[in-house]
C-alpha positions in Angstrom: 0.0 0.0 0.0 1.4 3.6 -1.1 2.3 5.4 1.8 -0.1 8.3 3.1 1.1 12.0 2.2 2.3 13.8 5.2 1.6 17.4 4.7 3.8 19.8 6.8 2.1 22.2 8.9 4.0 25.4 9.6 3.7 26.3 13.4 3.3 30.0 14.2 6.0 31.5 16.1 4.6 34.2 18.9 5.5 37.4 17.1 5.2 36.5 13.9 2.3 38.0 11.1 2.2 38.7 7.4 4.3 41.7 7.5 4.5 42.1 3.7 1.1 43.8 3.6 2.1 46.1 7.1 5.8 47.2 5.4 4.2 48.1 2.3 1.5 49.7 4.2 3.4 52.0 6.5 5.7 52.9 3.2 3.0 54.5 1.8 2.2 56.5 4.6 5.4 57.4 5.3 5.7 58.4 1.9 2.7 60.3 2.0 3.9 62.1 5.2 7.4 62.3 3.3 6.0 64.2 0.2 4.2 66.8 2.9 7.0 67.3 4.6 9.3 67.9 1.1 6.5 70.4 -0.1 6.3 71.9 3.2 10.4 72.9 3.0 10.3 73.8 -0.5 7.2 76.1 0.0 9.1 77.6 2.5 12.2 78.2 1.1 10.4 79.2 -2.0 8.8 82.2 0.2 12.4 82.7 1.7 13.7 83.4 -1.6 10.7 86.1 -3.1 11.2 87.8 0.2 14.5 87.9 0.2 14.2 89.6 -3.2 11.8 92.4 -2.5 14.2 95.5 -2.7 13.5 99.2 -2.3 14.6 101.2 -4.8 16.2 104.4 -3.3 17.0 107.1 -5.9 19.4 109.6 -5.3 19.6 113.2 -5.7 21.1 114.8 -8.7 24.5 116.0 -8.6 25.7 113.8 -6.0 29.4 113.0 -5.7 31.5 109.9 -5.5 32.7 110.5 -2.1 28.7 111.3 -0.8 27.8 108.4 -2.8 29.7 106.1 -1.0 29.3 106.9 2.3 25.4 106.8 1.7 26.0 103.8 0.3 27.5 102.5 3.9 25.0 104.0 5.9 22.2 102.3 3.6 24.0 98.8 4.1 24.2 99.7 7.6 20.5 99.8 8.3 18.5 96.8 10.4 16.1 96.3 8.1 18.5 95.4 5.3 19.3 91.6 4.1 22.6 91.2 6.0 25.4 90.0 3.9 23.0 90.9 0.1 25.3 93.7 -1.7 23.5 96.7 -2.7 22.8 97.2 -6.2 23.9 100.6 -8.0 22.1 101.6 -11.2 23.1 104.7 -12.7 20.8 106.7 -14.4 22.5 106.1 -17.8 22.1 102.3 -17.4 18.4 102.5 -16.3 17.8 104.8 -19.5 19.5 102.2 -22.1 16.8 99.3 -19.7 14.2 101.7 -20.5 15.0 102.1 -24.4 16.0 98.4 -24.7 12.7 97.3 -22.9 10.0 99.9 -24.6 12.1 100.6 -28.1 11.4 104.7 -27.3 14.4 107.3 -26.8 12.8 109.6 -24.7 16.5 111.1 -24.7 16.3 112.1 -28.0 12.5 113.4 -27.6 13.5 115.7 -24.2 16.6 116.0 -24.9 18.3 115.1 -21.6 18.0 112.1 -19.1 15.6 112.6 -16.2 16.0 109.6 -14.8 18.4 108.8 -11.7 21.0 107.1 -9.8 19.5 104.7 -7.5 19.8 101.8 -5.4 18.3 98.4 -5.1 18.1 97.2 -1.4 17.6 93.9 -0.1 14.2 94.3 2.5 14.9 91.9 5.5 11.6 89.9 5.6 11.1 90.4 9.3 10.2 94.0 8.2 7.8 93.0 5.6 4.7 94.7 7.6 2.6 97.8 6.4 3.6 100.0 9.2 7.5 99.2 9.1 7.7 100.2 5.5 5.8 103.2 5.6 8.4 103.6 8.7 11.5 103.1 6.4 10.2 104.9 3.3 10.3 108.1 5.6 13.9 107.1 7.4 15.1 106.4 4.1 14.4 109.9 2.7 15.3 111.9 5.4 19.0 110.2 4.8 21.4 113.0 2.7 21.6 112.1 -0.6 18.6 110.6 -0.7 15.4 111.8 -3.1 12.9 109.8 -2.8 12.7 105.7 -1.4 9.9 103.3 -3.2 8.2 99.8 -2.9 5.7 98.4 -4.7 3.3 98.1 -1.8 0.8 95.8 -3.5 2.9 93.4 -3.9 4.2 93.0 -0.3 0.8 92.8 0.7 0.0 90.1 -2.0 3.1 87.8 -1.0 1.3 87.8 3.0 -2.0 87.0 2.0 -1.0 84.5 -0.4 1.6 82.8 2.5 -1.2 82.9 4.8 -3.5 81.0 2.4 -1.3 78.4 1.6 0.0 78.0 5.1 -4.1 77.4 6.2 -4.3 75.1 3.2 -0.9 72.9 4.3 -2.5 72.4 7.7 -5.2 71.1 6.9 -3.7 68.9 4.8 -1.3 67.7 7.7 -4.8 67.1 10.1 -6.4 65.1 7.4 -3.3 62.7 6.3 -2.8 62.7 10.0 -6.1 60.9 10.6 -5.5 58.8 7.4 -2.2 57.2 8.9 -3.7 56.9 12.5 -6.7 54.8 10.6 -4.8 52.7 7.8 -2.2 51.4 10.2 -4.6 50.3 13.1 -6.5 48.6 10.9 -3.8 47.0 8.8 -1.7 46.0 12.2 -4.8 44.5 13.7 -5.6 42.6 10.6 -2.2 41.4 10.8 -2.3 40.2 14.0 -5.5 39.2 13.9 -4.3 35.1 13.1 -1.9 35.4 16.2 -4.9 35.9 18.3 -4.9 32.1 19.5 -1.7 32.1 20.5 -1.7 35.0 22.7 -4.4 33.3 24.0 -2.6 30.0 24.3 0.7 32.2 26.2 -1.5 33.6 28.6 -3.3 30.3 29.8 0.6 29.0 30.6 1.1 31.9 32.6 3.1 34.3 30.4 3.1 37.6 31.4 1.8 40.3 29.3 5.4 41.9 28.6 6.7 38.5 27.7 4.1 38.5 25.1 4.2 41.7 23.8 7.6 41.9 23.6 8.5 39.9 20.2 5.6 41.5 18.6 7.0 45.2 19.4 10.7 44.0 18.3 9.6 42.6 15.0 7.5 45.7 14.3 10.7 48.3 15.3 12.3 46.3 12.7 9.6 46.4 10.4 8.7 50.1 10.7 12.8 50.9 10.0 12.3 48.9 7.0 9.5 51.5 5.6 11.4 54.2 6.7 14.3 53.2 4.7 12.0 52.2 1.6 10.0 55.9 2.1 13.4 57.7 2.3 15.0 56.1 -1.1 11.8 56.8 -2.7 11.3 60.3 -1.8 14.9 60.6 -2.7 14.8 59.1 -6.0 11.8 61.6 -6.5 13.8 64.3 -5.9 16.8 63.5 -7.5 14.3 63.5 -10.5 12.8 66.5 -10.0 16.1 68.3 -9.8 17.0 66.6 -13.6 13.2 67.9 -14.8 12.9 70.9 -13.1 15.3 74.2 -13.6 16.6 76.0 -10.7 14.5 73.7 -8.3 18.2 73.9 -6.4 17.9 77.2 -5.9 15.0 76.7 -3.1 16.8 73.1 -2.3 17.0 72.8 1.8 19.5 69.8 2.0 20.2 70.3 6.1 16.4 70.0 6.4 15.8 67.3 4.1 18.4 65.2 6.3 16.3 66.0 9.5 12.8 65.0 7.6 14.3 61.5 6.1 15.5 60.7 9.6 12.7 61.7 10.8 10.9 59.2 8.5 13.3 56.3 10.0 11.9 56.9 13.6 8.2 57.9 12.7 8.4 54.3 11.3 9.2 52.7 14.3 7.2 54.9 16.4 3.9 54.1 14.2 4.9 50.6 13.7 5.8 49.7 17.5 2.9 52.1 18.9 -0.2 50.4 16.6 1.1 47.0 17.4 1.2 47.5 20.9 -2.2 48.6 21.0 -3.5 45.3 19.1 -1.6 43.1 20.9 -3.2 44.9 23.8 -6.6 44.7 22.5 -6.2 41.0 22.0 -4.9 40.3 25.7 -7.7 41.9 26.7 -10.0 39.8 25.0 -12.3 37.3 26.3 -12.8 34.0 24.7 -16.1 34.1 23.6 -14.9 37.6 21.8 -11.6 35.7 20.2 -14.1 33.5 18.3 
């Protein structure tokens, strides 16, 4: 007679659950949460950068010498509200004239027969002094400095670049509370369905007289593992992203954070472990605490 066919049945080992499905689950999140993050530091270099490039044109009186030139030029670089370390930019009346001609195709020279235009400079505006009241404050310091004819801004569009960093600021956080209660959501639910086939065996530990800790503790090692594993996956992703973005995309380096991107990816690494220890501590909990009738 042929011999009967043994079939080999795989025993469970406490700790153990189909962490395929939880790895790929808590990469996408993380992911997700990497992507925020990346817009978030891009945004706000982004705003750094147009701030950073609001200047105040300050036009000089005519007839001024090189020597009263220059020491204006030391008090103006001198100021508080001034980008410290930006170089202020000279534009003599004869270059703004050819910008003028180049830019329109009209001589006016020719038509009033002089150039009325004149010298000025292009300052930097700290962004700490972007405010309605400060500028109106420094329009009137400026041109009470010697030298000095007249100071101007284009005040609509300071007040443009506030409203529209407000708006988009509003707009980011309530993208951050809504993918917040999408990750708390997906990975309870995925880390309980998970566990959900170890349920008889935590059973089976505790009616031997295992303590809760003994238990627990594979479960929360496998999942620090696990969770570093996303965090790793969600990192090279997000960097592989970027690293085609930067191919794609012109100047995109320009507005490039890397110190900050560093802190984000590693922040990925332990926001893995964090979700990935803290959701399955809370199902193994929720099975210890179950009765039998309830496990069935």
């Amino acid at each position: 007679m042929p011999e009967p066919v043994k079939f080999k049945v795989r025993k469970k080992k406490l700790g153990s659950y189909p962490y395929v499905s939880v790895v790929l689950s808590i990469t996408l999140v993380l992911t997700f949460i990497g992507a925020f993050g990346c817009l978030l530091i891009y945004s706000k270099e982004l705003e750094r950068v147009v701030r950073e490039n609001v200047k105040v044109q300050v036009y000089l009186k005519s007839q001024l010498t090189d020597n009263d030139r220059k020491k204006l030029e030391k008090a103006l670089a001198a100021k508080p509200f001034v980008v410290k370390g930006s170089t202020l930019q000279f534009i003599s009346k004869e270059e703004a004239a050819k910008q003028f001609i180049k830019e329109t195709g009209e001589d006016f020279k020719k038509l009033l027969g002089e150039n009325p235009l004149r010298d000025a400079y292009l300052v930097n505006l700290d962004p700490a002094y972007h405010d309605k009241a400060k500028l109106a404050e420094i329009k009137k310091e400026l041109e009470k400095m010697p030298g000095v004819f007249e100071a101007f801004y284009i005040e609509n569009l300071i007040d443009s670049i506030n409203q529209n960093v407000t708006k988009i600021g509003l707009v980011l956080l309530g993208m951050a509370v809504l993918l917040l209660i999408t990750v708390i959501l997906l990975i309870n639910n995925t880390l309980r369905l998970a566990l959900f086939s170890q349920r008889f065996l935590i059973r089976s530990m505790q009616l031997v007289g295992a303590r809760d800790w003994f238990i627990q503790r594979p479960f929360l090692g496998r999942a620090a593992f696990h969770g570093l594993l996303a965090g790793v996956l969600a990192s090279m992703t997000l960097i592989g992203l970027l690293v085609l973005a930067d191919n794609q995309i012109e100047d995109i380096r320009q507005i490039q954070n890397t110190e900050r991107l560093v802190i984000l990816f590693s922040g990925l690494l332990v926001s893995g472990v964090v979700i990935a220890v803290a959701g399955t501590y809370r199902a193994v909990y929720k099975y210890l605490q179950l009765s039998l009738d309830e496990l069935y």
